[in-house]
ZAMARVEX-631458 format. One record per residue (C-alpha): residue number from 1; x, y, z. Coordinates in nm, 3 decimals. Each point is the difference from the previous one (the first is absolute). Layout:
N
<node pos="NUM" px="X" py="Y" pz="Z"/>
...
//
This chain:
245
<node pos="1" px="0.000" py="0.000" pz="0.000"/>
<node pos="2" px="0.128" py="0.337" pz="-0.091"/>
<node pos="3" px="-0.053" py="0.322" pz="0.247"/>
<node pos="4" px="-0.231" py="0.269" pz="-0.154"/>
<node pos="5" px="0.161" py="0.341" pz="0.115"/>
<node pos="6" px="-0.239" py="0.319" pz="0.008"/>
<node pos="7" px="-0.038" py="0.315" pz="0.133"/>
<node pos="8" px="-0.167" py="0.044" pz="0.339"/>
<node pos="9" px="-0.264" py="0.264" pz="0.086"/>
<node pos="10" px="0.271" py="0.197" pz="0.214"/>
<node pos="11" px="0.278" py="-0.011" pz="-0.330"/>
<node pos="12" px="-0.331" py="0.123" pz="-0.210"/>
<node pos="13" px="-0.049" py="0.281" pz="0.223"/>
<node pos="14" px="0.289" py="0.164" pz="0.014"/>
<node pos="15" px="0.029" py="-0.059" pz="-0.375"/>
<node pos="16" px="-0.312" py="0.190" pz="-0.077"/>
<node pos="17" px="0.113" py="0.252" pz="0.295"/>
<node pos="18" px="0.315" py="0.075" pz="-0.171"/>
<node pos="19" px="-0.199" py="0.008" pz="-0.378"/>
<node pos="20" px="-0.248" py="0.248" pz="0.170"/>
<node pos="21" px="0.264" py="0.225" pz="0.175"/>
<node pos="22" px="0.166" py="0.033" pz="-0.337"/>
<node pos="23" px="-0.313" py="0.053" pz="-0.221"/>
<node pos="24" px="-0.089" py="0.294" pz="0.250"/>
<node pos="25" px="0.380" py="0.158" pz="0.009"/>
<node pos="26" px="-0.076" py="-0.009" pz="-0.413"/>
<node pos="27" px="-0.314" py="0.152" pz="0.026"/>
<node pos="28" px="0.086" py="0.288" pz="0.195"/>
<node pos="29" px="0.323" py="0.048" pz="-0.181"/>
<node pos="30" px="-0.244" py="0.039" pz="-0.354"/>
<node pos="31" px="-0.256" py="0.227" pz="0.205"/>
<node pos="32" px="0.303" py="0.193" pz="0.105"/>
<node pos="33" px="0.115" py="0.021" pz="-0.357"/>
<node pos="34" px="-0.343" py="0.075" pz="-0.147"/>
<node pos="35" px="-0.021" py="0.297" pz="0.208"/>
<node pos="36" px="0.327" py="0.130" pz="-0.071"/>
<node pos="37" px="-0.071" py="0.007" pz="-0.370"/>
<node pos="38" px="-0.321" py="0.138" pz="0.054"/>
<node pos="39" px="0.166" py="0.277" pz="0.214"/>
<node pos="40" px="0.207" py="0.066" pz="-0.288"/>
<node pos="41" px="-0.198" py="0.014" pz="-0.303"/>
<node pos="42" px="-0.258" py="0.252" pz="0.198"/>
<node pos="43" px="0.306" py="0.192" pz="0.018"/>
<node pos="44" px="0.067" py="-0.009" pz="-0.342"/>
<node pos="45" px="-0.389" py="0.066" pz="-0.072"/>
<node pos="46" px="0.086" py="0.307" pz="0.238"/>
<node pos="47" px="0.287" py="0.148" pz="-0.205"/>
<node pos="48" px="-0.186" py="-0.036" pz="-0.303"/>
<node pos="49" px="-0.252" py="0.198" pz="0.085"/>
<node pos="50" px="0.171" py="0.255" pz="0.129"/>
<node pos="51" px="0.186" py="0.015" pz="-0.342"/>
<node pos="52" px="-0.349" py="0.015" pz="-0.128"/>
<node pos="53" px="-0.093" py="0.275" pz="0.207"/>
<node pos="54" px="0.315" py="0.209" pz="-0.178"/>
<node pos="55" px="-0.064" py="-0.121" pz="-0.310"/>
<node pos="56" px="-0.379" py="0.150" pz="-0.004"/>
<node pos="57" px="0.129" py="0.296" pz="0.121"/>
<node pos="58" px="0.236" py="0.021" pz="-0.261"/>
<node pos="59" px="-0.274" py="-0.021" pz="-0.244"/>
<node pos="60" px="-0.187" py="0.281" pz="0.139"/>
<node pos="61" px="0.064" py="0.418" pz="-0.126"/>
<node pos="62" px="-0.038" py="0.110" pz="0.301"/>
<node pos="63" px="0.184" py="-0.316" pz="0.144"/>
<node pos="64" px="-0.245" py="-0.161" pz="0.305"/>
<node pos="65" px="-0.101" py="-0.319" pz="0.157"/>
<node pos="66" px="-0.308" py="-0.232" pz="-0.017"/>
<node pos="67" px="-0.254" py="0.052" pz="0.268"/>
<node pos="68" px="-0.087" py="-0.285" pz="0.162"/>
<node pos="69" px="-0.281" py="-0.263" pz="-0.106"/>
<node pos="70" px="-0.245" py="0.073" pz="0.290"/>
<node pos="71" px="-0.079" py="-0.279" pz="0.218"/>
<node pos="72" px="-0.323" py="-0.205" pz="0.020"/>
<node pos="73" px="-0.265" py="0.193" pz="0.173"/>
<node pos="74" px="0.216" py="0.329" pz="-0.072"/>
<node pos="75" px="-0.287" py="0.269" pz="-0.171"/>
<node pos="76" px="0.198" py="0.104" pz="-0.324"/>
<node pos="77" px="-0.120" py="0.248" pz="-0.237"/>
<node pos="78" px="-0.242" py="-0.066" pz="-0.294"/>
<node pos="79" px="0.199" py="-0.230" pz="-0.274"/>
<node pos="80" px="0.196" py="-0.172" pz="0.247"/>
<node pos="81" px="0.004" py="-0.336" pz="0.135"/>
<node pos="82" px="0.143" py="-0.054" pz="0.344"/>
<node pos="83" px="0.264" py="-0.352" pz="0.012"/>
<node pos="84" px="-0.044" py="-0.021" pz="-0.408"/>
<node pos="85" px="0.401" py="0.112" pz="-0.023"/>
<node pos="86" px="-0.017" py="0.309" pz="-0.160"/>
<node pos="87" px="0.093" py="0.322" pz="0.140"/>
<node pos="88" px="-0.284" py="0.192" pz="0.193"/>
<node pos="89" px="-0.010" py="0.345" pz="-0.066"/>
<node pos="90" px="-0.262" py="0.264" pz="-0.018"/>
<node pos="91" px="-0.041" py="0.101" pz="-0.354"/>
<node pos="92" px="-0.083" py="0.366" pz="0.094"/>
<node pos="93" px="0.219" py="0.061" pz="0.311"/>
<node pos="94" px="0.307" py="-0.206" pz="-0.093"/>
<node pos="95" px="0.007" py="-0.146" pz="0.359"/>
<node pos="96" px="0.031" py="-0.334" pz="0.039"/>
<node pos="97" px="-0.355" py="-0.147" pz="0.176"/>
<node pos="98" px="0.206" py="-0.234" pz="0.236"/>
<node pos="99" px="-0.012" py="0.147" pz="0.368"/>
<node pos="100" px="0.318" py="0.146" pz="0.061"/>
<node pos="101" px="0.188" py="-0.132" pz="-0.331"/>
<node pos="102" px="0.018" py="-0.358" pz="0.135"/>
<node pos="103" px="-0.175" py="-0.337" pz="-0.165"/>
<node pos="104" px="0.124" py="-0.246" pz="-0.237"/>
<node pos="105" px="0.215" py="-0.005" pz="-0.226"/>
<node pos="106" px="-0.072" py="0.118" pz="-0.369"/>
<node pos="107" px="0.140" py="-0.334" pz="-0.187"/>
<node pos="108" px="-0.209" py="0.046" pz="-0.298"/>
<node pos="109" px="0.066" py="0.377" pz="-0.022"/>
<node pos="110" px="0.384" py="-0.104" pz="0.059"/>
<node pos="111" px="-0.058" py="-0.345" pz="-0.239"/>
<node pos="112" px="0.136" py="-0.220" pz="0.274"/>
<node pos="113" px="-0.082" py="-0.335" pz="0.041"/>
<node pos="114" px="-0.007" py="-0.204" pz="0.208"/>
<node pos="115" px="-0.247" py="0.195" pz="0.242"/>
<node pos="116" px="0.098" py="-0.089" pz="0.269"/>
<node pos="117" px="0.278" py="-0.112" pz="0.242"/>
<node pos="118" px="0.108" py="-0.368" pz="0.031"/>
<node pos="119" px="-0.258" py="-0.023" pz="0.266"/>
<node pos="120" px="-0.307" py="0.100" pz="-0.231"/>
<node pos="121" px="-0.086" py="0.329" pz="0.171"/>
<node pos="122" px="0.033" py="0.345" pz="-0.165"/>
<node pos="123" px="0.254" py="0.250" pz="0.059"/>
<node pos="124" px="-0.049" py="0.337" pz="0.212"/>
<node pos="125" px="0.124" py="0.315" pz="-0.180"/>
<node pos="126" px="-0.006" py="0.345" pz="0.117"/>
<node pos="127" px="0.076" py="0.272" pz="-0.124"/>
<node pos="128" px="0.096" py="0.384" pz="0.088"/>
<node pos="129" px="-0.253" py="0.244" pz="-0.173"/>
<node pos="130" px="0.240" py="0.192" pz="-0.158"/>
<node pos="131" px="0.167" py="-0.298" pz="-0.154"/>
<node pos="132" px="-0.375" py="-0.069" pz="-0.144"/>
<node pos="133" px="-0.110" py="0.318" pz="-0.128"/>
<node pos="134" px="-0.058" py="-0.023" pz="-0.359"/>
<node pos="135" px="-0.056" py="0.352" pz="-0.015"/>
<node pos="136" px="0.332" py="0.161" pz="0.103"/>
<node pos="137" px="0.161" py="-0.346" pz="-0.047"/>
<node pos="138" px="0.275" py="-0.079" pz="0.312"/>
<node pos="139" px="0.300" py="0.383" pz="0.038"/>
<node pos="140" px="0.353" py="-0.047" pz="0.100"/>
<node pos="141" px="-0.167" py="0.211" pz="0.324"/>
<node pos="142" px="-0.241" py="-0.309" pz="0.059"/>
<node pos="143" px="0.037" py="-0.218" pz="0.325"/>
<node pos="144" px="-0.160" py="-0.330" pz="0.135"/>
<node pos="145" px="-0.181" py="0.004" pz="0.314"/>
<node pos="146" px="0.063" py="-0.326" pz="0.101"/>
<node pos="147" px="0.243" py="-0.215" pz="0.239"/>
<node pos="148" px="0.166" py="-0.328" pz="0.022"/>
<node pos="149" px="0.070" py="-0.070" pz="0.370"/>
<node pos="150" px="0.165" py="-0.368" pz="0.120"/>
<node pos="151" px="-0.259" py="0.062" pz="0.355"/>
<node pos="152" px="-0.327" py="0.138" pz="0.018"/>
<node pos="153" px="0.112" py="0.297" pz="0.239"/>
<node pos="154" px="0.290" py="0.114" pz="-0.216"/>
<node pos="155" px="0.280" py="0.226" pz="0.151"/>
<node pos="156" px="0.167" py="0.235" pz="-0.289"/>
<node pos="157" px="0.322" py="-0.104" pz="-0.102"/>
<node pos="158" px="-0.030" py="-0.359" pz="0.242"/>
<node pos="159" px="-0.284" py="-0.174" pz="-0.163"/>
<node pos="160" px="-0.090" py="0.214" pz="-0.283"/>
<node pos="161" px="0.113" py="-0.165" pz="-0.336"/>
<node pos="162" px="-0.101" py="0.233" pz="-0.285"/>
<node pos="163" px="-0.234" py="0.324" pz="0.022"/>
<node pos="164" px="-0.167" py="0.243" pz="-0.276"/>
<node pos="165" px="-0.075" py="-0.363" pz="-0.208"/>
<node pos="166" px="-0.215" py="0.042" pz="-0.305"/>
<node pos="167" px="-0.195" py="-0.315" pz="-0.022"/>
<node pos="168" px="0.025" py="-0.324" pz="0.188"/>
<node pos="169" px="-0.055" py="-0.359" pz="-0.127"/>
<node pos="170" px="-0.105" py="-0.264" pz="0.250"/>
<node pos="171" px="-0.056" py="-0.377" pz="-0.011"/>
<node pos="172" px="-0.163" py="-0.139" pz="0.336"/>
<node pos="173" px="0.222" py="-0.348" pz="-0.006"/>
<node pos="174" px="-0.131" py="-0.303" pz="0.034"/>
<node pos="175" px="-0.226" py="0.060" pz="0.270"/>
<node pos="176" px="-0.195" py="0.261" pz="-0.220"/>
<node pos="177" px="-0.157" py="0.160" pz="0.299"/>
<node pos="178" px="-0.132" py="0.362" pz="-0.112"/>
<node pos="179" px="0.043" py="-0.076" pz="-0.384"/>
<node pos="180" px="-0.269" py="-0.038" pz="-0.267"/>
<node pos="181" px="-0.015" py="-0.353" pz="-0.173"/>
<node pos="182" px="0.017" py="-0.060" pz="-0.292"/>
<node pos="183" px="-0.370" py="-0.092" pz="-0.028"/>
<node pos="184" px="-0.060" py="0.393" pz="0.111"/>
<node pos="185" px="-0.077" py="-0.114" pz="0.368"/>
<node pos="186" px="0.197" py="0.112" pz="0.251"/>
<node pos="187" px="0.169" py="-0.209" pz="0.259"/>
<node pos="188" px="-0.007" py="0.056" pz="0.345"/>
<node pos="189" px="0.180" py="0.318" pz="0.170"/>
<node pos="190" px="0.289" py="-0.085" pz="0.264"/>
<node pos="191" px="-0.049" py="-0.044" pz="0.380"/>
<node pos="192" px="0.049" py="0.276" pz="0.214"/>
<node pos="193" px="0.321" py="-0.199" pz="0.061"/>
<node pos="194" px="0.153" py="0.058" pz="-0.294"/>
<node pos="195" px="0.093" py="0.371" pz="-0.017"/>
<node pos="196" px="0.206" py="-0.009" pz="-0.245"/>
<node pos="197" px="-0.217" py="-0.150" pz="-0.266"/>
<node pos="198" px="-0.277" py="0.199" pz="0.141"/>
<node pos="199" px="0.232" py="0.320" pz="-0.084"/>
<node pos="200" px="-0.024" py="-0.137" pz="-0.350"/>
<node pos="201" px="-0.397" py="0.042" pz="-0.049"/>
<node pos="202" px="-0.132" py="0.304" pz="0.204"/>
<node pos="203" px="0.046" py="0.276" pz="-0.243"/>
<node pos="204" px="0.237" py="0.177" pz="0.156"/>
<node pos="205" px="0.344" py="0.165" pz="-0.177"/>
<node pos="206" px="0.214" py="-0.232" pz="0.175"/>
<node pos="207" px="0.068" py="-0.378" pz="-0.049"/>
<node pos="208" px="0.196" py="-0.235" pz="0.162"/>
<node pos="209" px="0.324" py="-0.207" pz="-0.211"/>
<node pos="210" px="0.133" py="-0.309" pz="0.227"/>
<node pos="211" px="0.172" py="-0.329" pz="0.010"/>
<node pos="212" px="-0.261" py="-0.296" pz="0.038"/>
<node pos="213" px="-0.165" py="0.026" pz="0.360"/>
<node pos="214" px="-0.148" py="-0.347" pz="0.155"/>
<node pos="215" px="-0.312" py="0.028" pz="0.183"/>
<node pos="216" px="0.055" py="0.115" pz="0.376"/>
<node pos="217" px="0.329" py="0.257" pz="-0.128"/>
<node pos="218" px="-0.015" py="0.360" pz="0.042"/>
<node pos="219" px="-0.216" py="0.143" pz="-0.240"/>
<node pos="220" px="-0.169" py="-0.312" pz="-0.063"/>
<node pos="221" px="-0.032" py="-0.223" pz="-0.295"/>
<node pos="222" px="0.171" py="0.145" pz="-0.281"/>
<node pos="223" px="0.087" py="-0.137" pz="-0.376"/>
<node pos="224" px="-0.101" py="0.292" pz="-0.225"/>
<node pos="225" px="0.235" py="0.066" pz="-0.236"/>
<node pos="226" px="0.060" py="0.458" pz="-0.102"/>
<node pos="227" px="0.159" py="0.155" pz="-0.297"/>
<node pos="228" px="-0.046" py="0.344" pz="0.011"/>
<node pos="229" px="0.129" py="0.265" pz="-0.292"/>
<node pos="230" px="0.290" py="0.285" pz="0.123"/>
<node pos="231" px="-0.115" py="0.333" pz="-0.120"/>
<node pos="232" px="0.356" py="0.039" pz="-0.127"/>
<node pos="233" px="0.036" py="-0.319" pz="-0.232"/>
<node pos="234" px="-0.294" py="0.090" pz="-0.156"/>
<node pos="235" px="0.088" py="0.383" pz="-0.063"/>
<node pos="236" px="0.308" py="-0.156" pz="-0.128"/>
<node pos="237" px="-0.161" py="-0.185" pz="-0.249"/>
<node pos="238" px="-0.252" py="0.252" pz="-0.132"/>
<node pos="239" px="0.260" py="0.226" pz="-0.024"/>
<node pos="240" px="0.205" py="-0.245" pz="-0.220"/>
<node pos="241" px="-0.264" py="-0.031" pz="-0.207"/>
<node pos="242" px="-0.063" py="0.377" pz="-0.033"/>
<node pos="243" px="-0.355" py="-0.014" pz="0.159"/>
<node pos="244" px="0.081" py="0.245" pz="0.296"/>
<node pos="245" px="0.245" py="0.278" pz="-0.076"/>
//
C-alpha cells in the first residue's frame, strides 16, 4: 500500500491566508495608483484650461475672459441656460449672470472636452469682473480680487500664497463635495469640519490651496485640487501678442 500525502485544513489556511494578504497588498497598491493618475490628469485638465482661458482672451479686441456658465438653479438672463456650458452673460449689461463671477466652467465656450475632472464633476471658475468685461475688455491698471491662502484664516506674507488673482479654476477631488456633477446635480457641500474645502464653495474672494488633508486634520478633509491665473503672466502674454499696449 502506498501513503496518500495531502494538505491538511491548517496547511490550507495559511495558504489561502497568505494568497489573501497578497491579493489585498495588490489591490491597494492599484487603488493607490489609480488615484495618483487620476490626480494627475485633473491636473493636466487644469492647465489646459487655464491655457484656454488665455487663449479666448487672446481672441477677444478688447482682450477678456469667459463669464462663467451659471450653475443649476442660478436665474440667468433671457437666452441663457444655466449648467448648459456656455458662458452666462447678460446680453444688455455685459455682466456675467453668475452671483459674484463664480459657477462652472465654460468648456463649450472654451471647446474643452472632457467636461469634467477624472472624478466626473464639473470644474469651479471664477472670475474678477474686470477680467470679464467685454466692454472695456481687461487694462494693464486691472487687478483680481481674489486670494489663494494654504489656511482658512490667512496671515499676509505666512499663509497667503498669491493675491490680486484674476480667475480661479477648481476641481473638488475625488470626494466631489460642493461640485456640480456631471449629470447637472450637485453633490453634497462639506461638513462644517472641513474648512478648508468649505473655503472653496462660499463665495467669498478667498480660497484655500493645500496638500491632501485626512479626515480629523486641521482644516478638515481636503483633496481639491487650485490653479489660479497671476495677473502678471497673463499681462505678459497679451502684451506679447499686442492686445494690451
Amino acid at each position: 500500500m502506498k501513503n496518500i500525502h495531502g494538505f491538511t485544513l491548517v496547511e490550507m489556511a495559511i495558504v489561502l491566508a497568505i494568497v489573501a494578504l497578497l491579493l489585498g497588498t495588490g489591490l491597494t497598491l492599484l487603488s493607490a495608483q489609480q488615484d495618483q493618475r487620476r490626480i494627475e490628469d485633473t491636473n493636466t485638465a487644469l492647465s489646459d484650461a487655464s491655457e484656454a482661458l488665455i487663449g479666448y482672451a487672446l481672441t477677444k479686441t478688447p482682450p477678456y475672459m469667459p463669464c462663467p456658465d451659471a450653475m443649476p438653479g442660478v436665474a440667468v438672463s433671457a437666452g441663457n441656460v444655466a449648467n448648459d456650458g456656455q458662458e452666462d452673460r447678460n446680453t444688455v449689461t455685459n455682466a456675467c449672470d453668475a452671483p459674484n463671477g463664480e459657477g462652472n466652467l465654460p468648456w463649450v465656450t472654451l471647446g474643452l472636452t472632457p467636461s469634467t475632472d477624472t472624478w466626473s464633476n464639473r470644474l469651479r471658475y471664477r472670475v474678477t469682473a474686470a477680467f470679464s468685461n467685454k466692454t472695456t475688455g481687461m487694462l494693464l491698471t486691472s487687478t483680481g480680487d481674489m486670494n489663494v491662502l494654504d489656511a482658512v484664516s490667512g496671515t499676509p506674507g505666512v499663509n497667503t500664497l498669491a493675491t490680486e488673482i484674476p480667475a480661479i479654476i477648481i476641481s473638488h477631488g475625488r470626494n466631489g463635495l460642493g461640485a456640480i456633477n456631471a449629470t447637472g446635480h450637485a453633490n453634497p457641500a462639506p461638513p462644517a469640519a472641513s474648512t478648508y474645502e468649505t473655503e472653496n464653495t462660499n463665495g467669498t474672494v478667498n480660497f484655500v490651496s493645500h496638500s491632501p488633508n485626512p479626515a480629523g486634520a486641521t482644516g478638515g478633509e481636503f483633496d481639491d485640487q487650485i490653479i489660479w491665473l497671476s495677473q502678471y503672466i497673463l499681462f505678459n502674454r497679451m502684451v506679447q501678442a499686442g492686445k494690451l499696449p
